[in-house]
TORKOL-4160 file (C-alpha; in steps of 0.2 Angstrom, whole numbers, padded with zeros to 4 digits, m for minus):
320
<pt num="1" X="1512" Y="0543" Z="0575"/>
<pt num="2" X="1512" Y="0556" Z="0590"/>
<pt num="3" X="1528" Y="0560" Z="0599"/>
<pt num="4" X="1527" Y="0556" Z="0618"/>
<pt num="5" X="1537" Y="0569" Z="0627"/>
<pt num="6" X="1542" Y="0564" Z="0643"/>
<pt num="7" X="1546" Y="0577" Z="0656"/>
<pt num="8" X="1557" Y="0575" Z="0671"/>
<pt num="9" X="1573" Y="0569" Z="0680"/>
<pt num="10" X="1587" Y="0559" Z="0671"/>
<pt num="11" X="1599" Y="0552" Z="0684"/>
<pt num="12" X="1612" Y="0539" Z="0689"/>
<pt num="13" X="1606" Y="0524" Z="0697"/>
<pt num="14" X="1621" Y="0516" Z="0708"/>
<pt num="15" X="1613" Y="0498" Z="0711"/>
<pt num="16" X="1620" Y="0488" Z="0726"/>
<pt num="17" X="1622" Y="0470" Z="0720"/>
<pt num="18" X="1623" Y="0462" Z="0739"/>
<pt num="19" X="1605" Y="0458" Z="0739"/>
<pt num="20" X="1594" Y="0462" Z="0756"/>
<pt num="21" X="1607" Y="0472" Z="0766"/>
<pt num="22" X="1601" Y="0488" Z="0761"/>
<pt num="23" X="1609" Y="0502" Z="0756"/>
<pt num="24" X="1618" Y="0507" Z="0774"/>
<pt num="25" X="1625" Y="0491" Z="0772"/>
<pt num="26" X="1629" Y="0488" Z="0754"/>
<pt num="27" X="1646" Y="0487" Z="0748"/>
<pt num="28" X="1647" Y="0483" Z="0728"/>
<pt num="29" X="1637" Y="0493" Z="0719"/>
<pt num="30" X="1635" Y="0498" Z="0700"/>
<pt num="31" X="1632" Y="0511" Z="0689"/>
<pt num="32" X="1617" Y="0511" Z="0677"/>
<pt num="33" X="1605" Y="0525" Z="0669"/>
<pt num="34" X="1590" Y="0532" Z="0677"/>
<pt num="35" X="1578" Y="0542" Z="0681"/>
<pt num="36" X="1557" Y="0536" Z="0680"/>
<pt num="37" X="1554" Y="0549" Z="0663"/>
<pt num="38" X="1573" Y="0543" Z="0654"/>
<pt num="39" X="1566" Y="0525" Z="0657"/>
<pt num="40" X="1549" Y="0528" Z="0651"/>
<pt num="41" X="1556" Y="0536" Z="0635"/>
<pt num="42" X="1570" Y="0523" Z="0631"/>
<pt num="43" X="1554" Y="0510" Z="0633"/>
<pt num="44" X="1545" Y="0520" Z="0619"/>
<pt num="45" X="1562" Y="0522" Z="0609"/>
<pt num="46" X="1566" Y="0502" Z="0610"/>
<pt num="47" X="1550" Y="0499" Z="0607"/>
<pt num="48" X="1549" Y="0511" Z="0588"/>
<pt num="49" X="1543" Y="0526" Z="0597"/>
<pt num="50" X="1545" Y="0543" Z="0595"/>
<pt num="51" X="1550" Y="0549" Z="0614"/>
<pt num="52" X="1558" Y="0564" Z="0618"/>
<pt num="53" X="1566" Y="0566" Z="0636"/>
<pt num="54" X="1566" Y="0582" Z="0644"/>
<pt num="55" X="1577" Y="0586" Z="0661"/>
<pt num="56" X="1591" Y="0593" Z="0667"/>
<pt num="57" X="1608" Y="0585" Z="0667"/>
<pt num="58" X="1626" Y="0590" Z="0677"/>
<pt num="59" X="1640" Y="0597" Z="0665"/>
<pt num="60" X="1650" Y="0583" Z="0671"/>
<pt num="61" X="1655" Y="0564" Z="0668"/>
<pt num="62" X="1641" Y="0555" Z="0674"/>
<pt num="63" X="1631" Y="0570" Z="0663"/>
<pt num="64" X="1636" Y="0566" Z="0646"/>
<pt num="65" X="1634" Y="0548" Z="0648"/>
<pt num="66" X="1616" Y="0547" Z="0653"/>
<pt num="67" X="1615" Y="0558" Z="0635"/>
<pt num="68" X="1625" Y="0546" Z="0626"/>
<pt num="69" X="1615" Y="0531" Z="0635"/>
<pt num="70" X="1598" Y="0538" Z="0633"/>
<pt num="71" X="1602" Y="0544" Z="0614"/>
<pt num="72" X="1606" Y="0525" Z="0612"/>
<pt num="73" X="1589" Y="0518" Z="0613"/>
<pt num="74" X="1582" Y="0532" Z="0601"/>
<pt num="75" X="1578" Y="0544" Z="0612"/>
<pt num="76" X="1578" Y="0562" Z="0604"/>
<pt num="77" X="1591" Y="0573" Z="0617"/>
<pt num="78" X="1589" Y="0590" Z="0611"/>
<pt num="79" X="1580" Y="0596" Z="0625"/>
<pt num="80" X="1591" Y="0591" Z="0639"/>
<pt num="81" X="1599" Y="0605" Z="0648"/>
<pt num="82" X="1616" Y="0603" Z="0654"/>
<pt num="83" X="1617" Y="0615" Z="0672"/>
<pt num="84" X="1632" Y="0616" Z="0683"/>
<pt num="85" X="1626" Y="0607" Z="0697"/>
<pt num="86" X="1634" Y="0588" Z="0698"/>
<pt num="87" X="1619" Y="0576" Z="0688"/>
<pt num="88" X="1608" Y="0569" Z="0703"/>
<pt num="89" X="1613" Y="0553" Z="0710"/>
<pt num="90" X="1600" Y="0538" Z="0714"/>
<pt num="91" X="1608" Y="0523" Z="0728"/>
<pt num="92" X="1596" Y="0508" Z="0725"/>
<pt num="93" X="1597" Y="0491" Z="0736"/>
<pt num="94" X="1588" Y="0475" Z="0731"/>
<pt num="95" X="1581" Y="0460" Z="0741"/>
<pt num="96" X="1578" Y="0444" Z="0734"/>
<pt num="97" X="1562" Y="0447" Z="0727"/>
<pt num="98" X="1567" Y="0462" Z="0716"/>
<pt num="99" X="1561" Y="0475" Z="0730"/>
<pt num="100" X="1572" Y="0490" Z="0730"/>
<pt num="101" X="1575" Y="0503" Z="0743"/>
<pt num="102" X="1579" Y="0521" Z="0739"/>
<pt num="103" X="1592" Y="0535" Z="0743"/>
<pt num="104" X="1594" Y="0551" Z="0732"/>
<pt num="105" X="1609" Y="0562" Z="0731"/>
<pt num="106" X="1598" Y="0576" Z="0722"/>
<pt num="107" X="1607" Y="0589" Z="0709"/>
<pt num="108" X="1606" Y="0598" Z="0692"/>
<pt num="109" X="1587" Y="0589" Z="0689"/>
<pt num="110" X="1579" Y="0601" Z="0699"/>
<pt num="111" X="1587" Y="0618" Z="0687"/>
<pt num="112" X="1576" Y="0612" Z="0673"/>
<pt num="113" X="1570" Y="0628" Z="0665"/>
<pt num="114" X="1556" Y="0628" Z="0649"/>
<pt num="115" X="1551" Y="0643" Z="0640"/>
<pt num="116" X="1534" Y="0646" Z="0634"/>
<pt num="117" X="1539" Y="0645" Z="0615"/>
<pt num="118" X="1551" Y="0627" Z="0620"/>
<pt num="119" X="1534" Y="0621" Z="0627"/>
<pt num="120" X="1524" Y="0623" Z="0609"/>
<pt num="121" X="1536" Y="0618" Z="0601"/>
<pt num="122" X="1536" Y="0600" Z="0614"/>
<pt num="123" X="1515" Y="0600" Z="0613"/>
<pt num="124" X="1513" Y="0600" Z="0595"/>
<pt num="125" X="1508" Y="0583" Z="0590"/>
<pt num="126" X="1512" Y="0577" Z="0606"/>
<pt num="127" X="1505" Y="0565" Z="0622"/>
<pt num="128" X="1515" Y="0573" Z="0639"/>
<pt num="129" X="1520" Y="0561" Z="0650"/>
<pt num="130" X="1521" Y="0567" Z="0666"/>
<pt num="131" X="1532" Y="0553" Z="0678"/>
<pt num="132" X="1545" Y="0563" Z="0688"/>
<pt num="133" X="1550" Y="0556" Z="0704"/>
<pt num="134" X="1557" Y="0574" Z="0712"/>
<pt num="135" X="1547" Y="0586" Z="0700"/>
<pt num="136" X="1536" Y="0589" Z="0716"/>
<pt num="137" X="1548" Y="0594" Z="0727"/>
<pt num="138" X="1552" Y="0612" Z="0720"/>
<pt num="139" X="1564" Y="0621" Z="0713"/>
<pt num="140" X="1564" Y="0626" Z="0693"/>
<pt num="141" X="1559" Y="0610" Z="0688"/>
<pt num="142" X="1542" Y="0609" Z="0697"/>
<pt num="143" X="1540" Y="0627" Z="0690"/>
<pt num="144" X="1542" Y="0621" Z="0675"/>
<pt num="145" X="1533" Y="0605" Z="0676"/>
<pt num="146" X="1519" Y="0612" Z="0681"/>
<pt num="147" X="1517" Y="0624" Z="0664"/>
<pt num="148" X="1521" Y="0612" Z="0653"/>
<pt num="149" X="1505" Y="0602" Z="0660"/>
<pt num="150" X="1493" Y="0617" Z="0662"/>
<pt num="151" X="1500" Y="0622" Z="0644"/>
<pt num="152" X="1494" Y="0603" Z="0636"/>
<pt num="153" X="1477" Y="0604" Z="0645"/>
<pt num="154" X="1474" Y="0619" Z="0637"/>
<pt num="155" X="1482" Y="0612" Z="0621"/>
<pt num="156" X="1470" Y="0597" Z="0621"/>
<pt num="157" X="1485" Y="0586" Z="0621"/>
<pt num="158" X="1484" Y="0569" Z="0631"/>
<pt num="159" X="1491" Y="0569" Z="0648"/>
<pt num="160" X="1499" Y="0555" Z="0656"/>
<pt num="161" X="1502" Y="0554" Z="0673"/>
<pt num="162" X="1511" Y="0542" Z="0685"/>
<pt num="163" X="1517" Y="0550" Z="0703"/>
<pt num="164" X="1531" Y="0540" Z="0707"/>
<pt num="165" X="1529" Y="0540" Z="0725"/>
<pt num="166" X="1547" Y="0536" Z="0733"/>
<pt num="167" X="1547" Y="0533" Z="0751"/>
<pt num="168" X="1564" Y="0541" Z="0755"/>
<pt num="169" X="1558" Y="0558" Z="0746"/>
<pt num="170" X="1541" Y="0558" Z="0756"/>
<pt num="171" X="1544" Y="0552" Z="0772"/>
<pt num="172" X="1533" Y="0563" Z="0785"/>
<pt num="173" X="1527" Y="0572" Z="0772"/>
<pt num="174" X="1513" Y="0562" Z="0765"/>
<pt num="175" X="1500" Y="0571" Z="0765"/>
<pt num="176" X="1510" Y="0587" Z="0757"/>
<pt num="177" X="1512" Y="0572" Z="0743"/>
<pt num="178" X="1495" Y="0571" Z="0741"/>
<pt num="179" X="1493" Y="0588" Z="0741"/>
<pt num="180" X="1506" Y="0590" Z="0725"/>
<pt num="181" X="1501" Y="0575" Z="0717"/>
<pt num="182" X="1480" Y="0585" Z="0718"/>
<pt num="183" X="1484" Y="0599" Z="0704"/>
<pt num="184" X="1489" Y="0583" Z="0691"/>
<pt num="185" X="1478" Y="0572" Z="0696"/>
<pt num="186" X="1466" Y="0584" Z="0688"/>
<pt num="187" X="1472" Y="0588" Z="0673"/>
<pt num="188" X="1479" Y="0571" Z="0669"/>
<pt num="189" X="1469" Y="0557" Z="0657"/>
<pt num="190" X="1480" Y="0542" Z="0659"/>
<pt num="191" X="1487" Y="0541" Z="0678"/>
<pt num="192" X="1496" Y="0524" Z="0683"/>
<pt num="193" X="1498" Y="0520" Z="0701"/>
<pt num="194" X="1506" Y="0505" Z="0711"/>
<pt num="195" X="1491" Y="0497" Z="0722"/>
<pt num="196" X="1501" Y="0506" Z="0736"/>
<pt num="197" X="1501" Y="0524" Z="0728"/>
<pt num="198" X="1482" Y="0523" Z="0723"/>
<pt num="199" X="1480" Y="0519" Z="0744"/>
<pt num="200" X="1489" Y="0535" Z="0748"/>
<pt num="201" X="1480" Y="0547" Z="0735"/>
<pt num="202" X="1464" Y="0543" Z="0738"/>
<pt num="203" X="1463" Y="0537" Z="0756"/>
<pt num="204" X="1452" Y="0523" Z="0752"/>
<pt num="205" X="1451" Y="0503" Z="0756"/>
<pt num="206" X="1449" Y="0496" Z="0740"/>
<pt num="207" X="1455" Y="0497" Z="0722"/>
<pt num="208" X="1436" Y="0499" Z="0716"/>
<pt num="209" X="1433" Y="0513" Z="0726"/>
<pt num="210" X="1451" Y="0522" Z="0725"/>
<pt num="211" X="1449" Y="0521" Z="0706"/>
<pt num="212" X="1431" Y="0528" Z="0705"/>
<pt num="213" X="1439" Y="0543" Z="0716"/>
<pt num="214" X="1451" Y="0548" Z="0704"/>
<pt num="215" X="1440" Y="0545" Z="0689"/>
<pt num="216" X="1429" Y="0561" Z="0697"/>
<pt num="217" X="1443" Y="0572" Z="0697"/>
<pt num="218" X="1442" Y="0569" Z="0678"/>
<pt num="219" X="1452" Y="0553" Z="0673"/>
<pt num="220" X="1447" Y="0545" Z="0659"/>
<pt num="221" X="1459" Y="0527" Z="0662"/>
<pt num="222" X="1466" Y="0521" Z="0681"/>
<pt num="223" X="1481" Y="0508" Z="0678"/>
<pt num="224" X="1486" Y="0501" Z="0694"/>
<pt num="225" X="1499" Y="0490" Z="0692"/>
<pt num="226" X="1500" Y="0473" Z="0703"/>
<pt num="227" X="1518" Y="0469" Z="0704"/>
<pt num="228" X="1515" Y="0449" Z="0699"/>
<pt num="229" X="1497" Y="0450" Z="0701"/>
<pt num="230" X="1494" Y="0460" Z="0685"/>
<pt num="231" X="1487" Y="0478" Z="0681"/>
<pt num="232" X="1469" Y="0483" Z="0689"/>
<pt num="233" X="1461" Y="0494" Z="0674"/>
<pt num="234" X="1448" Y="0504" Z="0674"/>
<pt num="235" X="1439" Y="0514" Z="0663"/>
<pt num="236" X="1420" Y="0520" Z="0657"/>
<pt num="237" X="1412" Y="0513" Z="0674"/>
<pt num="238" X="1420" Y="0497" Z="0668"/>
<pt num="239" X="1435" Y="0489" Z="0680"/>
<pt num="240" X="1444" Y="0473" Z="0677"/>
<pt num="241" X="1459" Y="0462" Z="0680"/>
<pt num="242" X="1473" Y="0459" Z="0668"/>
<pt num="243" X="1484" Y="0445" Z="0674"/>
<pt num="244" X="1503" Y="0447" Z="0675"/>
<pt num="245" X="1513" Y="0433" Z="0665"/>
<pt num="246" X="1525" Y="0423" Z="0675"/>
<pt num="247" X="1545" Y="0428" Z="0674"/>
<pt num="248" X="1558" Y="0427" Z="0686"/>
<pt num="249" X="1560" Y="0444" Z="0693"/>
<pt num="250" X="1579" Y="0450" Z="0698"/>
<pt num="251" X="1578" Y="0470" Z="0698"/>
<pt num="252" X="1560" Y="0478" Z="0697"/>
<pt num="253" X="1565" Y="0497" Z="0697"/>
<pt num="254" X="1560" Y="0503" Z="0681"/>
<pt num="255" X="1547" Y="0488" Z="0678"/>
<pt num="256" X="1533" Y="0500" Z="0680"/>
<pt num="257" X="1542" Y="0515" Z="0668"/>
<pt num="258" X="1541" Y="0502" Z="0654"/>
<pt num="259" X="1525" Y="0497" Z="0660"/>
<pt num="260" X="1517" Y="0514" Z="0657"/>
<pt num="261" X="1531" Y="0516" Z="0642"/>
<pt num="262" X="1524" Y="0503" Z="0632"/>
<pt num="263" X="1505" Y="0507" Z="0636"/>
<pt num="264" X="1509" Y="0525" Z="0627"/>
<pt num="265" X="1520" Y="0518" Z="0614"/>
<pt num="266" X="1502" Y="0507" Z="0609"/>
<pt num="267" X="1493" Y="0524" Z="0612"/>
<pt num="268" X="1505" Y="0536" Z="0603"/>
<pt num="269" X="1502" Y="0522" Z="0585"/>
<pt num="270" X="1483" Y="0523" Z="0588"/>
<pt num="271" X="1471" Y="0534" Z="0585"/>
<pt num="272" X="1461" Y="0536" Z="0602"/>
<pt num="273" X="1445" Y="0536" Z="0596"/>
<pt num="274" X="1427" Y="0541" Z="0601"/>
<pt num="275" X="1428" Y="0528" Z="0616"/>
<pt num="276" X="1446" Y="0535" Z="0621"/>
<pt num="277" X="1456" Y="0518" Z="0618"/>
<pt num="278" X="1442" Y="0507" Z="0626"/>
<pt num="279" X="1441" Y="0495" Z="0614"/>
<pt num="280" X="1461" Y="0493" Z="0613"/>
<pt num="281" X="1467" Y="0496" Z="0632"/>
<pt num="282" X="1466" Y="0476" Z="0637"/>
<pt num="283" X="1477" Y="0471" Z="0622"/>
<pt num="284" X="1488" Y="0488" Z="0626"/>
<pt num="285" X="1489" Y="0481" Z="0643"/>
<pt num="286" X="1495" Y="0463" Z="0641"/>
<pt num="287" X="1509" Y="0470" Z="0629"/>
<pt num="288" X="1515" Y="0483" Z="0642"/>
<pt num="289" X="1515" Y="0466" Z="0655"/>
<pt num="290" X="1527" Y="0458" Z="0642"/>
<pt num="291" X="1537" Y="0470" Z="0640"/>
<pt num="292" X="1539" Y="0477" Z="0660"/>
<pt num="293" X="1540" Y="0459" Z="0667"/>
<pt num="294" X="1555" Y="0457" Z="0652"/>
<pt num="295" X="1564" Y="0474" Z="0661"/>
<pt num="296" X="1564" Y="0463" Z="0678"/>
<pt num="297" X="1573" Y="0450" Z="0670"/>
<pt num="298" X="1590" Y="0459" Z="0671"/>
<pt num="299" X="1596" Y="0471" Z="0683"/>
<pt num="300" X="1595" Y="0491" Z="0678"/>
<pt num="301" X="1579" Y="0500" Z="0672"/>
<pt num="302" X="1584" Y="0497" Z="0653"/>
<pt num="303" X="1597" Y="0484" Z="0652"/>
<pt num="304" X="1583" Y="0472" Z="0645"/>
<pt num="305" X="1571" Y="0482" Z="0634"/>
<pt num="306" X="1563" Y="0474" Z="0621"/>
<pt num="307" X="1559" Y="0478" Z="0605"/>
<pt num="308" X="1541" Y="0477" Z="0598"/>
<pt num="309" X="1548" Y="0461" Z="0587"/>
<pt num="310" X="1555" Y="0453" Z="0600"/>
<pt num="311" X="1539" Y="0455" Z="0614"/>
<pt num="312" X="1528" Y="0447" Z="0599"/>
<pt num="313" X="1542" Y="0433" Z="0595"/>
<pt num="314" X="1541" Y="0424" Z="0614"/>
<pt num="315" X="1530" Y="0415" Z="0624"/>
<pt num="316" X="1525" Y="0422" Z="0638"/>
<pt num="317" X="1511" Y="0408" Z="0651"/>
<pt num="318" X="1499" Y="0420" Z="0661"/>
<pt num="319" X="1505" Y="0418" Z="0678"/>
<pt num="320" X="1489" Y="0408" Z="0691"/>
């Protein structure tokens, strides 16, 4: 089994529980852990993975217990740095339909600092996932984000990538976004993107197309994920649809974390092959549905992880 390193922000997600007023609005609101890479590698840790998380947390309350909650679903800790700066801060408002609106209060994620000989030691026998929200945004973090990646291309290690476009982050600044987004889109093999994201990196009018852009910068597997319409794959001049499974959503942040979480868990237990997971990816895929349309059962990105047993022990009816 490889170890999936996932590199970014861990964070405290305060998540307003009066549905569609918005966050201006919102009164009662509650604390949970955060942060697109922590979720990703708690997925991989719930689901018998070996995931390490690395980020930058505040020396301060809300610090510790993003380790001590992270930690709990299996996720190795030992390369989270604790800066003094308070731990950044995530406001998230729901509507009805498990939407969420974003408002960050940003802090110690951005001091992140990797040296070269922490980043062999990360790489060896490792995929990198790449999923940071505000890694693009600057500071020590996007520094060292960006050796980390140019570090496993050279490596040969696999290279996830998933933007994580946030509205709030980005707004007016779109085309910067792109621009950031560029450098990793070609070094990346694996890149998952909402139908929405894969519209604003590539400019184009149709998922067949948008896909067949990235794959020329060098991506070997395009996920877009559907939301309750499924996952769009494509891979090898091959393109398909994967139909989601019907749940009732209440919460969707996180829903695709665990989505790309599970498809490296699958990936990190296999060996990739001469066809680079073709042959696997549809059955990766469906499990990854399972498991993200479990995660917006509940509210919080991890409340409702499953484990690999209990994914394979329920039903789950393809949603028409």
């Amino acid at each position: 089994m490889k170890k999936v390193v996932c590199v970014g922000e861990m964070l405290i997600d305060f998540v307003c529980l009066d549905t569609n007023t918005g966050i201006e609005n919102g009164v009662n609101f509650i604390k949970k852990t955060g942060g697109a890479p922590a979720n990703v590698a708690a997925c991989i840790g719930k689901l018998g993975g070996e995931p390490l998380i690395v980020a930058a947390v505040g020396n301060d309350l809300f610090g510790t217990y993003l380790k001590n909650e992270v930690a709990h679903y299996q996720v190795n800790i030992d390369f989270v740095e604790t800066a003094n700066t308070p731990t950044t801060l995530a406001f998230v408002s729901l509507a009805d339909d498990g939407e969420r609106e974003f408002a960050f209060n940003r802090g110690a994620d951005e001091l992140l600092n990797l040296s070269n000989d922490t980043i062999n030691v990360l790489l060896e026998n490792a995929i990198l996932h790449l999923g940071s929200a505000t890694a693009l945004m600057g500071g020590e973090l996007a520094l060292s984000y960006r050796k980390i990646a140019l570090a496993a291309k050279e490596n040969g290690n696999i290279i996830s990538f998933d933007p994580n476009y946030r509205v709030d982050l980005w707004r007016g600044n779109e085309a910067l976004f792109r621009q950031k987004c560029d450098e990793y889109l070609q070094l990346a093999d694996i890149v998952k993107v909402s139908d929405e994201e894969l519209v604003l990196l590539t400019q184009s009018s149709t998922m067949e197309d948008g896909c067949q852009i990235l794959h020329e910068k060098g991506i070997k597997i395009v996920l877009v994920t559907l939301g309750s319409s499924g996952c769009f794959v494509s891979q090898n001049g091959q393109q398909y649809l994967v139909p989601a499974f019907e749940i009732d959503a209440v919460d969707t942040t996180g829903a695709g974390d665990a989505f790309i979480g599970a498809v490296l868990y699958k990936m990190s237990n296999k060996p990739q092959g001469a066809d680079f997971y073709a042959s696997q990816l549809r059955e990766f895929v469906e499990f990854s549905e399972k498991v993200s349309g479990l995660v917006c059962s509940k509210i919080g990105a991890m409340t409702a992880l499953p484990t690999e047993a209990e994914v394979e022990s329920l039903k789950f009816i393809v949603k028409e």
